[in-house]
C-alpha positions in Angstrom: 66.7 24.2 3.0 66.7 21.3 5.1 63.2 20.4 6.8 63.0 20.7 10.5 62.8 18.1 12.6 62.9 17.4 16.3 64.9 14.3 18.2 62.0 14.2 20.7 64.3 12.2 23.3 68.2 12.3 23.8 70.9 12.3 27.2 72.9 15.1 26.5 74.0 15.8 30.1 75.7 12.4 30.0 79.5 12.3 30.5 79.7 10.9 26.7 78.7 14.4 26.2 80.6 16.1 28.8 82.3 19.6 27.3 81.0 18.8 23.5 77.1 20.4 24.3 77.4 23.7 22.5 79.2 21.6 18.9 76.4 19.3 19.4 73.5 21.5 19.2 75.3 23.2 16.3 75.4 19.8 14.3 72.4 19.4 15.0 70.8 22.1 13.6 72.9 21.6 11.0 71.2 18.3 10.2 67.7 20.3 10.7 67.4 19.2 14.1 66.1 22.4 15.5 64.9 21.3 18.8 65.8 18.1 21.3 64.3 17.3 24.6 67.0 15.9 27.1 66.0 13.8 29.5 66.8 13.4 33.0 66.7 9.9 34.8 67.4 10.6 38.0 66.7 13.9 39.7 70.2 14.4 41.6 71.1 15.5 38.0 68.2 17.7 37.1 70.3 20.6 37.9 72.6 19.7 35.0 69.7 19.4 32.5 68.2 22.3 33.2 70.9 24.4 32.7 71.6 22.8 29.3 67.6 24.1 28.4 68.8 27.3 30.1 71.9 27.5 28.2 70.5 26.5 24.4 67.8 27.6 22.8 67.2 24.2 20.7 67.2 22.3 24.4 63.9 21.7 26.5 63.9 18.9 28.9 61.8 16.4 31.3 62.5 14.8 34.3 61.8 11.4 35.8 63.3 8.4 37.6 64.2 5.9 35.1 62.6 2.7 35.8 65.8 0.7 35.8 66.7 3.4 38.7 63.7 3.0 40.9 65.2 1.1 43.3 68.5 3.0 43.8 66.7 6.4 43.8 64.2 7.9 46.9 60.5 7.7 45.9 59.4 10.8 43.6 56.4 12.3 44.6 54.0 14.0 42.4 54.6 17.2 43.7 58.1 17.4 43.4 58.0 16.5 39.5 54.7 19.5 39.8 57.4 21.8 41.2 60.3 20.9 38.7 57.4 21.3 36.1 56.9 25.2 36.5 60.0 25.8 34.7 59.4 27.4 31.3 61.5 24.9 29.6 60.2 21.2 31.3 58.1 20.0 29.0 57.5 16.6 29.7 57.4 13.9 33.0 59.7 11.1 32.8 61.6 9.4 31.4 59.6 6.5 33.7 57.8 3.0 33.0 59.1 -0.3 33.4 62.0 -2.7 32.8 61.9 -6.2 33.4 64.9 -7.1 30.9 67.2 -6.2 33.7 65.2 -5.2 36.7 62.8 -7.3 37.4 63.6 -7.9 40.8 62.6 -4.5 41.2 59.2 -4.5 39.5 56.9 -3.6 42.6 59.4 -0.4 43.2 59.0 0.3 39.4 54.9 -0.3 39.0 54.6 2.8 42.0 57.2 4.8 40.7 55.0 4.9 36.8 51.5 5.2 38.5 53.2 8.5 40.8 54.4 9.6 37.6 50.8 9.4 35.8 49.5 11.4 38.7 51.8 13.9 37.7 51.2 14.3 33.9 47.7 14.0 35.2 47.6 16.9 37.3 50.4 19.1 35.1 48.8 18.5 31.5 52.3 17.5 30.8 53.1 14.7 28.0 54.0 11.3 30.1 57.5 9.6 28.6 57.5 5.8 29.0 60.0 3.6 28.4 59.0 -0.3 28.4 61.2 -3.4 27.8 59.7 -6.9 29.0 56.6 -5.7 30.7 53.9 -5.3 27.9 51.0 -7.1 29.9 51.6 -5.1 32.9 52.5 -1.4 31.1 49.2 -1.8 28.8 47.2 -2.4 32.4 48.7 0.2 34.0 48.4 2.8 31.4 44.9 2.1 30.5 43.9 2.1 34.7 45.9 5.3 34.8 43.5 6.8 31.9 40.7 5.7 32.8 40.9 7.3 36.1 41.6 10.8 34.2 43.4 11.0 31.0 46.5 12.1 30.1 48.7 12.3 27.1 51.7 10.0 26.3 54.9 9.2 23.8 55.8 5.8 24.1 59.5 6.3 23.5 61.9 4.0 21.6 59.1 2.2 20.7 60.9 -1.6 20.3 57.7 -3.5 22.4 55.3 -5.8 20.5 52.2 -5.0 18.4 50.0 -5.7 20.9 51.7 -2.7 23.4 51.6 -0.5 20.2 47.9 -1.3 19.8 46.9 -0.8 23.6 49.1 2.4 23.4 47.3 4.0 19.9 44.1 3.0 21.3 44.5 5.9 23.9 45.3 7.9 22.0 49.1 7.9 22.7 52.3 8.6 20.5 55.0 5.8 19.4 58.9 7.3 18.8 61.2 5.9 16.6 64.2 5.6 17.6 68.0 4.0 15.9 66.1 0.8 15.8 63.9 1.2 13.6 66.8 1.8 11.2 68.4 -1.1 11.8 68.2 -3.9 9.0 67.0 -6.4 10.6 63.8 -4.2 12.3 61.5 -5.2 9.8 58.6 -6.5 12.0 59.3 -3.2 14.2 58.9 -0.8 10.7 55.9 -2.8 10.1 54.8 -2.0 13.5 55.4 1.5 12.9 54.0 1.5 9.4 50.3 0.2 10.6 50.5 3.1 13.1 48.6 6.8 12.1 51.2 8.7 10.7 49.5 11.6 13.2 51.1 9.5 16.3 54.7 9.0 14.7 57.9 11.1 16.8 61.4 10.4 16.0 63.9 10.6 18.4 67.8 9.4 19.1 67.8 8.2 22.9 71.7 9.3 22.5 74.1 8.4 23.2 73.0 5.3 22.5 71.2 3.4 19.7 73.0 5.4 16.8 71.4 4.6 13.6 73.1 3.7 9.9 75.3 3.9 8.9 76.7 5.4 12.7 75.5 1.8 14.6 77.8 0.7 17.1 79.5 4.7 17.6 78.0 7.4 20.0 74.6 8.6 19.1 73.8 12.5 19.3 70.6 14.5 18.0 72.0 14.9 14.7 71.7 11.6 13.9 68.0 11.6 14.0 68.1 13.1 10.3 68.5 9.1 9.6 65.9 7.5 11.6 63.7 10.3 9.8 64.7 8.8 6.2 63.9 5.5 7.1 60.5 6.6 8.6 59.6 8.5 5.6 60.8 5.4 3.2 58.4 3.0 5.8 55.8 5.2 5.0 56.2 5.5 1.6 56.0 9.4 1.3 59.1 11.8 1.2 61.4 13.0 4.0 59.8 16.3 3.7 56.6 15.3 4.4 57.7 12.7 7.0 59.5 15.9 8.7 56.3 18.1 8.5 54.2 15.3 10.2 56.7 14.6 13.0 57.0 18.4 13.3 53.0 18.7 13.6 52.7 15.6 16.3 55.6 17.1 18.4 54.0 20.4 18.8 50.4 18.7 19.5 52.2 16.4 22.1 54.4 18.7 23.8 52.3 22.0 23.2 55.2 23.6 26.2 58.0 23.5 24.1 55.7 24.1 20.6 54.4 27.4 23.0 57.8 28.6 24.0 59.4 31.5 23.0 62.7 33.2 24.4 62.3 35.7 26.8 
């Protein structure tokens, strides 16, 4: 049998998507991806993901405003993320943190948009998603403040930043994903980054549709294709896909403990 695995974060409520759902979850599982967390970036479409969760027993999803959204969407506040959170299938807050690659102009917006979103996993016990490009000084403050205030539990997701954000994220305790990049030949330094890491804080993920690993780069991504990152996480650990499965499996269900809990009615 194939060992189970989970894409920890994907977008299959996207248009690339629209109409292919159900044939997706099948591939998936038939690639040992037995579980995917869709992600919703802005809440106008939360209604969408949620009925994907509702629809598919692999699905569970979180919610957020995207950072490079912040500034086109209305303020979240913590309780509406509290409110979207009592749904037996969200599982995590977010997708949220900060961009400056693009948006920097809106980098104020973005900097109270993540600290609302702390607040949230804060008061919900919910696992914080963060996605950071450009901004490692400012997200390694921000994340550390945020703890120390109360702490809180957190996947940095397509983990692509520096050593020094890896560091500052491990240090608290906090989970690095690999995503398509990490599979790409010329991400040494970031497999190096990766291999330095516990093996106890590793998740794999897609972040489809985009980012689609060897030897799919440059076509649409989908949770299927997280079989590949897996290999090359095992091989940068030096230990077999098996047990690179069994550990991702393991740090999953310790990070999101909602969806490792859940059980259809």
């Amino acid at each position: 049998m194939t060992a189970l695995i989970t894409d920890s974060h994907c977008h299959i409520d996207f248009p690339d998507f629209d109409g292919e759902q159900e044939a997706l979850v099948a591939r998936a599982a038939e690639a040992g991806v037995h579980r995917m967390v869709t992600i919703c970036t802005r809440l106008r479409n939360e209604p969408k993901v949620r009925a994907l969760a509702e629809a598919h027993e692999a699905v569970f999803y979180a919610a957020g405003i995207h950072p490079m959204r912040a500034a086109e969407e209305p303020m979240i506040s913590v309780d509406e993320i509290k409110a979207l959170a009592q749904h037996p299938k969200f599982v995590g807050i977010g997708e949220t943190g900060l961009d400056y690659h693009y948006t920097a102009d809106s980098a104020e917006v973005q900097k109270q948009s993540l600290r609302i979103h702390i607040e949230a996993a804060q008061e919900t016990g919910l696992p914080l998603i963060i996605h950071a490009r450009a901004a490692d000084d400012d997200m390694a403050r921000i994340l550390a403040e945020g703890y120390r205030a109360q702490p809180y539990s957190c996947v940095m997701h397509c983990f692509s930043s520096s050593a020094g954000l890896a560091r500052a994220a491990l240090d608290l305790g906090f989970y690095l994903s690999m995503s398509g990049i990490a599979a790409f030949p010329k991400s040494q330094e970031l497999r190096d980054i990766f291999a330095a890491a516990p093996l106890d804080r590793i998740l794999v993920e897609t972040d489809s549709p985009y980012l689609a690993p060897p030897p799919h780069r440059g076509k649409r991504n989908e949770p299927a294709y997280t079989a590949h990152t897996a290999r090359v996480g095992a091989e940068t650990f030096g230990i077999s896909y098996e047990d690179f499965a069994a550990a991702t499996e393991a740090n999953f269900d310790r990070l999101f403990a909602k969806a490792a809990a859940w059980r259809p009615a």
